[in-house]
C-alpha positions as CSV (number, residue, x, y, z in Angstrom):
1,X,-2.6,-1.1,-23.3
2,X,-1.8,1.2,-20.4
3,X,-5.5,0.6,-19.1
4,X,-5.4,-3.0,-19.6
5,X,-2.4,-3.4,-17.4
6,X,-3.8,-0.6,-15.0
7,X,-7.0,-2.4,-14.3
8,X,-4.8,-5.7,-14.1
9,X,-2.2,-4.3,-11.4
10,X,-5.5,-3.1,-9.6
11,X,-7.8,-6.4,-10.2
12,X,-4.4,-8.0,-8.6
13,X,-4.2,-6.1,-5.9
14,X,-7.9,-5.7,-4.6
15,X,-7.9,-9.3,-4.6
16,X,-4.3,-9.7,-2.6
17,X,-6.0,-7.3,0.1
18,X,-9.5,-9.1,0.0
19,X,-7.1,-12.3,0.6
20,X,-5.3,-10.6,3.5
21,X,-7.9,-9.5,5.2
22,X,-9.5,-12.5,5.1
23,X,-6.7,-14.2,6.2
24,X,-6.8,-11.7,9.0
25,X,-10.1,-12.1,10.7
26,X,-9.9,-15.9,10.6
27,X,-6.8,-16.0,11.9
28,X,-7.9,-13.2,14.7
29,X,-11.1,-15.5,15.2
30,X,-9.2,-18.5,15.5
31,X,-6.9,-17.0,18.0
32,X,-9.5,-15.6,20.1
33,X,-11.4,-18.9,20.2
34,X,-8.5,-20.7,21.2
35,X,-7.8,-18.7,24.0
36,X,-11.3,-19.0,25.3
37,X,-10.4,-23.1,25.4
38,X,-7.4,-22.3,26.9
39,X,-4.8,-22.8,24.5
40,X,-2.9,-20.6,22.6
41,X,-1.9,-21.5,19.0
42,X,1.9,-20.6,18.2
43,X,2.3,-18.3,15.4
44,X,-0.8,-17.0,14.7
45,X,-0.5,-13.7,16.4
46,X,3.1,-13.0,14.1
47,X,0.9,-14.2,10.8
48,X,-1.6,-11.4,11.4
49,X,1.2,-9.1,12.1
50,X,2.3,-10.0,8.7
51,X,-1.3,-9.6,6.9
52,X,-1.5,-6.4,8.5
53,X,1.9,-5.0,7.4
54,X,0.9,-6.6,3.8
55,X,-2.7,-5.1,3.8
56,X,-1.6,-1.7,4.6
57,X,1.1,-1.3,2.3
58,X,-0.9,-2.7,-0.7
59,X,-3.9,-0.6,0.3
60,X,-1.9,2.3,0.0
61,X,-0.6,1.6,-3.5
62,X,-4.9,1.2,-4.1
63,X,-5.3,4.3,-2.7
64,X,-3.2,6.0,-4.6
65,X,-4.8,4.3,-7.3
66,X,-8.3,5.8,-6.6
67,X,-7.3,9.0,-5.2
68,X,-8.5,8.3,-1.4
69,X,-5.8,9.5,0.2
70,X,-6.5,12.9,2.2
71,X,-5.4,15.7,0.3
72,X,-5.8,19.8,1.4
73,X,-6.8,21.8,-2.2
74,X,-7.8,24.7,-0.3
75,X,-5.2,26.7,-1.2
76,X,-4.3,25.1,-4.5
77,X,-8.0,26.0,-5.5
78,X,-7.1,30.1,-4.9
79,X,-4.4,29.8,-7.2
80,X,-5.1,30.0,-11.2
81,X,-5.6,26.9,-13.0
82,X,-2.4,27.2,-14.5
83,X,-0.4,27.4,-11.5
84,X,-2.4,24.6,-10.3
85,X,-1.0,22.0,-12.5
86,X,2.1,23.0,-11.7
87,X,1.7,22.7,-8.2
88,X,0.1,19.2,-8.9
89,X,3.1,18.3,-11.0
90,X,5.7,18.9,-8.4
91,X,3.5,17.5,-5.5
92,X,3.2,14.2,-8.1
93,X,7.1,14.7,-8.8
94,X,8.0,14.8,-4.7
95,X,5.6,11.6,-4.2
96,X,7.5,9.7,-6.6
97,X,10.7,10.9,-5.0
98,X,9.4,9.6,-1.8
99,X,8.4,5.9,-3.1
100,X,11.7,6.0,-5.2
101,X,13.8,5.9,-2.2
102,X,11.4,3.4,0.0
103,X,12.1,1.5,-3.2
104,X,15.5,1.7,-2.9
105,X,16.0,0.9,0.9
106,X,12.9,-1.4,1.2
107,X,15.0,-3.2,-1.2
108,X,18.3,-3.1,0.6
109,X,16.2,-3.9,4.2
110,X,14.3,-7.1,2.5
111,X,17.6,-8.6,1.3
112,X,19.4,-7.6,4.5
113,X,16.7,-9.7,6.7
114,X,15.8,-12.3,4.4
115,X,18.7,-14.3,6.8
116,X,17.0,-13.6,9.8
117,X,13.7,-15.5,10.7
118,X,10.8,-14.2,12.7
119,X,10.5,-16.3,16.5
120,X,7.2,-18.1,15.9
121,X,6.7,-19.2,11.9
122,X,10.7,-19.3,11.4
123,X,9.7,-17.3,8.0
124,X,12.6,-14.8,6.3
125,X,12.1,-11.3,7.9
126,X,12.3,-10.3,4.6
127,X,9.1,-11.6,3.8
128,X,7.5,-9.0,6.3
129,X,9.6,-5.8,4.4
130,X,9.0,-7.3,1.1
131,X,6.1,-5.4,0.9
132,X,7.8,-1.9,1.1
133,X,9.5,-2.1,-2.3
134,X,6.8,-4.0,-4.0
135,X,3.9,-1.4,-2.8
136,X,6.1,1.5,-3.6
137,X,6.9,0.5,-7.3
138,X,3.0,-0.2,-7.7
139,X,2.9,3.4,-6.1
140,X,5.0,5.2,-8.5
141,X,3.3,3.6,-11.4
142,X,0.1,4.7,-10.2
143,X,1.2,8.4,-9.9
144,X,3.3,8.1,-13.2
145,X,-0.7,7.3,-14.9
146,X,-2.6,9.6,-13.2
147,X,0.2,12.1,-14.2
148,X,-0.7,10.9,-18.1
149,X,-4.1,10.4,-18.3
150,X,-5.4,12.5,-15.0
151,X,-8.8,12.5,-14.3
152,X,-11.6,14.9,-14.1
153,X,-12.3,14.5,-10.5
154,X,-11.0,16.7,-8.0
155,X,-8.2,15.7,-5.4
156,X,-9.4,15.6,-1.8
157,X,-13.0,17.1,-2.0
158,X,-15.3,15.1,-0.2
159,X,-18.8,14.5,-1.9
160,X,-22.4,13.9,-0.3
């Protein structure tokens, strides 16, 4: 069941990000090709603010997912094995830290600016920091799987 709803949570996001930046370039193109007729289409510049902010928050929650984010094993590889877990355990236990509390205040900053609306679209601000909480929830679960089931492939060692 845990791999059915991983591969779910993932399916769901790889398509949010294939949606964003798709969003993205047309909106980019559509911008650029209007300026090139001389006029300017309101909004469009803040919309790909917002895909951006969206796309890089859910990539990361992905990349934590497939293990692409850099990571330095040098000097975890001269320690034993055993010690290596441990250090894996605490770096997993400090990540989670970390998302807890962008959890916790992405929260507070969504609700706190869902009053306010951005110049151009007149859309909640908190629709930009939504993403901050959402992203970092996805996050944790991520790290709380790979912490159960981890895989056999090695953290941060690039392959040819």
């Amino acid at each position: 069941m845990l791999i059915k709803l991983t591969k779910s949570i993932v399916k769901l996001l790889s398509i949010l990000c294939v949606i964003a930046i798709t969003g993205l370039t047309i909106i980019v193109f559509v911008q650029v090709f209007s300026r090139f007729i001389k006029y300017s289409l309101p909004g469009t510049e803040e919309l790909a603010r917002l895909l951006i902010v969206w796309l890089t928050f859910l990539g990361t929650s992905l990349a934590i997912y497939e293990k692409m984010h850099l990571g330095v094993r040098y000097f975890v590889g001269l320690v034993s094995i055993s010690k290596q877990k441990k250090i894996d355990f605490l770096i997993h236990m400090l990540m989670i830290l970390f998302f807890g509390v962008l959890v916790v205040y992405g929260f507070k900053l969504t609700m706190t600016t869902m009053a306010t609306t951005s110049p151009a679209l007149q859309l909640p601000m908190g629709i930009f920091y939504g993403v901050i909480p959402i992203s970092s929830l996805f996050s944790i679960y991520f790290i709380l799987v790979n912490m159960i089931n981890p895989s056999n492939s090695r953290q941060g060692e690039a392959t040819l």
